[in-house]
N, C-alpha and C positions, 0 to 999 in steps of 0.2 A: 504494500500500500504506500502510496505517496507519502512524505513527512505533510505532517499536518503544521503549515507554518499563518504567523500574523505578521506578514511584514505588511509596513503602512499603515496595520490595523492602530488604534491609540487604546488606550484601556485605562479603567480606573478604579482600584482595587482599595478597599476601607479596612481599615483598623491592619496593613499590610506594614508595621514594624514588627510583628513577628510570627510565630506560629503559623497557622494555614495560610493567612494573607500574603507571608513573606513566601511562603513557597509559591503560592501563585505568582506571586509577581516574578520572583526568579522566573520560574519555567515560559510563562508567556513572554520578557523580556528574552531568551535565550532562542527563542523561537520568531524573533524579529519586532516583539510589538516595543512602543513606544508607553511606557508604565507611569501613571501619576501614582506614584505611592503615600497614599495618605494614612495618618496616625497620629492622631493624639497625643499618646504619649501618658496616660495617665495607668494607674494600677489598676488590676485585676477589678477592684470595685466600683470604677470610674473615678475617681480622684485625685486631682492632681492632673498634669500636662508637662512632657519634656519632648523636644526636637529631636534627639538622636537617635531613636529607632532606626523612623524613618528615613532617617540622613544615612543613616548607616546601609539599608537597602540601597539604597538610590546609588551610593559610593561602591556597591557588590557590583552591585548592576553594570554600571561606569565601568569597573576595574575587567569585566568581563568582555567589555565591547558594545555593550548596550546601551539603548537610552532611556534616560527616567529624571521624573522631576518628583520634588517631595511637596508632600501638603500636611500642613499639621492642624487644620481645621476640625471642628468637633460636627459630627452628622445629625448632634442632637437638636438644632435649632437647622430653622429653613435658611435663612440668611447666610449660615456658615456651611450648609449643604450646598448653596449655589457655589459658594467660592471654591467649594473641593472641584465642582466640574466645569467652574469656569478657568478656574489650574490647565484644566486640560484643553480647552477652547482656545484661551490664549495663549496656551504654549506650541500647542499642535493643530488647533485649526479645528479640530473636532472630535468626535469621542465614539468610538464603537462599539466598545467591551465596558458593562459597569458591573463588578462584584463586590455587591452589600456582605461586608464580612466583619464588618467593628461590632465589638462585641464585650460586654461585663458581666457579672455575678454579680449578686447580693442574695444569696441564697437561707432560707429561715423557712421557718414552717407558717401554715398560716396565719394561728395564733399570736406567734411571736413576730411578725413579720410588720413592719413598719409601713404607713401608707409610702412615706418617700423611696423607701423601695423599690414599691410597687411600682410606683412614676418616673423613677428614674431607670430600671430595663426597660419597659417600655418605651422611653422615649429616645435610648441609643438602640435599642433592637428594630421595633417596630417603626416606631416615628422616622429614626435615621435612614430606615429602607426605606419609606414613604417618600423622605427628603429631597436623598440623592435621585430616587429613579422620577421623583415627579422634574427634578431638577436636571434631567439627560432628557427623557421624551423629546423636548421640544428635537434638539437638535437631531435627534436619530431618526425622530418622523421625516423631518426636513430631507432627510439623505436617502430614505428609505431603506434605512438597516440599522439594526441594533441587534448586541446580545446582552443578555442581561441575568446574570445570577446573583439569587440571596441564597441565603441561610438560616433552616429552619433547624430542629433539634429533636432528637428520641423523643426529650419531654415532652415538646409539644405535641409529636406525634400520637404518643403513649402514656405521656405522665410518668412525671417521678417527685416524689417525696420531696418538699422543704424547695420545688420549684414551682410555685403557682406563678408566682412574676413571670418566670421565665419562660417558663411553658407556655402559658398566655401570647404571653409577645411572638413565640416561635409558632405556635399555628395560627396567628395573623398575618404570620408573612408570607405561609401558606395560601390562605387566600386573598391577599392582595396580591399575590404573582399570578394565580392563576385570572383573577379579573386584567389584569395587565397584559398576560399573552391575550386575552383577547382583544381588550385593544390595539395592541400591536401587530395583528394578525394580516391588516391588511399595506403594512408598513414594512413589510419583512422581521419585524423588531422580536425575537425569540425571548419568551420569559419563563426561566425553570427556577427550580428549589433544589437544592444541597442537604443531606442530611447527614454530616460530617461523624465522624468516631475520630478522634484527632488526642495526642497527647500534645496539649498547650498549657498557659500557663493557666485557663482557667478550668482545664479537668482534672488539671493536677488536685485540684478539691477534692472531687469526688470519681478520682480512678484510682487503683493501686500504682503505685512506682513501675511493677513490675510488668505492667500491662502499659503505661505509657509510653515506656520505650521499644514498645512492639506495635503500637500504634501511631506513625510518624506522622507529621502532615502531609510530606511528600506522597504517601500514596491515597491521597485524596485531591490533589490536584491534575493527574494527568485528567480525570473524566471532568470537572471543571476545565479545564482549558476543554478539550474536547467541547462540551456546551457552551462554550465562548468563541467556537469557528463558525468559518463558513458551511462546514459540515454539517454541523449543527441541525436539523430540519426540527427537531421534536419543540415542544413549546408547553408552557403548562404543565408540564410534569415535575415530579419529586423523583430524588436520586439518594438513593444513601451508598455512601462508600467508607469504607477503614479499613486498614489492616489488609489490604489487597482484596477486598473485598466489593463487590460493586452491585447494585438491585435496582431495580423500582417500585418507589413506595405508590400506594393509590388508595382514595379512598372510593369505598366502593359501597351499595347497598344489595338489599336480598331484593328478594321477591315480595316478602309479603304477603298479607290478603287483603282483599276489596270487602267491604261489606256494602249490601245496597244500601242505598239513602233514602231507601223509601219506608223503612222502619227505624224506633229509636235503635242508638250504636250505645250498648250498656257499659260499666267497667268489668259485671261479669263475663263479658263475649273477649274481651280482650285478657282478661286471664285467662280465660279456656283456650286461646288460638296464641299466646305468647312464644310456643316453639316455632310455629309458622314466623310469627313477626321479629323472632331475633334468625331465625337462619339464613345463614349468608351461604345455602347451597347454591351453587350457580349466577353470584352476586353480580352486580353489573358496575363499569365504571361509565360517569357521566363526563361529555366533552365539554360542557355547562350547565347552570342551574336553570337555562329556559329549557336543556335537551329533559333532565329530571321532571322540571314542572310540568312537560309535554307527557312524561311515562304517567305519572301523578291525573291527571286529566282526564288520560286515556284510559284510563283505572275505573276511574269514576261514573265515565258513560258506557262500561262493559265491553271497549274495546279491547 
């Protein structure tokens, strides 16, 4: 197969002074693209800001033959979201590649768990993907191509313990990508989700030692660049990759049953029929929620 290369391509990769971001950025830069490596610079919890992450990518990058410019804007406000991609507008004319990958903890159970918390993943998780990619659309419609990956999480997918914040936030970026690949559908503009297994500096929390170092970031980057080419066709999709490991995630529904609507629908009918309405024998995945509300419809006038 052909090397799958980005020369020309520009890209702009978030929270990229280290862990997944930094290996994105190596491997796309190595493969031609032109990288705004943006990072904050602040700790594990969002706190604080230093320049040298990302200076420090930027200078790997450089020393290797590559080109890259650093941004040290935060994704958490719109304002400082435009300046990461106009980094990239001003330095190279335009932006083809955007991967939402900034990212913090603040993990606690619910109980203990403080509203500012709550507010603040949120608003570097979800809000900062909302930011950047409302803040690239303009120029990627204009060109008629974009690719665009975020990042979503097991929790979100699945849940886990002492992460409602974060969970939260990671299956809303769930569906805000997939509402995004469909506007971008007829713009060329591809929008998928990541669901990363990565040993960084924030699973070091909650993975064993012995397991992070057998889960690099490197092997979750080649299938991100992958959905950051022109190869690329798929759109709206979830991907989870670790440890050399590679799937696709989807949500999916059963079958169900109808009941007619021409008599009352009681709570005892639906406990007696609850094996039908959780089996996910033969489940369906939907391309949108008008394809769903079409199956839903069709249900109901006994088609």
């Amino acid at each position: 197969m052909e090397q799958v290369r980005f020369d020309e391509k520009v890209a702009v990769i978030t929270g990229a002074g280290g862990g997944l971001g930094k290996a994105y950025a190596l491997l796309l830069a190595s493969r031609g693209a032109k990288v705004v490596v943006n990072d904050l610079g602040g700790t594990f919890d969002g706190s604080g800001s230093d320049s040298t992450p990302a200076q420090q990518v930027v200078d790997e990058i450089k020393a290797s033959g590559g080109e890259a410019v650093a941004s040290y804007d935060s994704v958490a406000e719109y304002e400082s979201a435009q300046k990461i991609i106009n980094t990239a507008l001003d330095t190279y004319g335009k932006i083809d590649i955007l991967i939402n990958n900034a990212g913090i903890l603040r993990d606690k159970s619910l109980v203990k768990m403080e509203v500012e918390d709550y507010r603040k993943i949120m608003s570097v998780h979800l809000d900062g993907t909302f930011f950047c990619t409302k803040a690239a659309f303009p120029s990627m419609k204009e060109q008629e191509y974009g690719r665009i990956i975020s990042t979503a999480s097991a929790a979100g997918l699945y849940g886990n313990f002492g992460q409602t914040n974060y969970g939260a936030a990671k299956m809303g970026i769930v569906g805000l990508m997939n509402s995004v690949a469909q506007e971008g559908m007829r713009y060329n503009i591809k929008a998928n989700t990541i669901v990363p297994t990565a040993g960084t500096r924030l699973t070091f929390t909650v993975m064993p030692e012995d397991v992070i170092s057998k889960v690099k970031p490197d092997y979750v980057a080649p299938i991100v660049a992958w959905l950051s080419s022109d190869n690329c066709e798929e759109s709206g999709k979830m991907f989870s990759a670790g440890g050399g490991y590679y799937a696709r995630a989807a949500v999916v529904e059963g079958h169900g049953i109808t009941f007619g609507l021409e008599k009352e629908i009681t709570v005892e009918m639906i406990a007696e029929n609850m094996d039908k309405i959780t089996s996910l024998e033969d489940a369906r995945e939907y391309s949108s929620a008008m394809e769903q509300a079409g199956t839903v419809l069709s249900k109901m006038s006994g088609q």
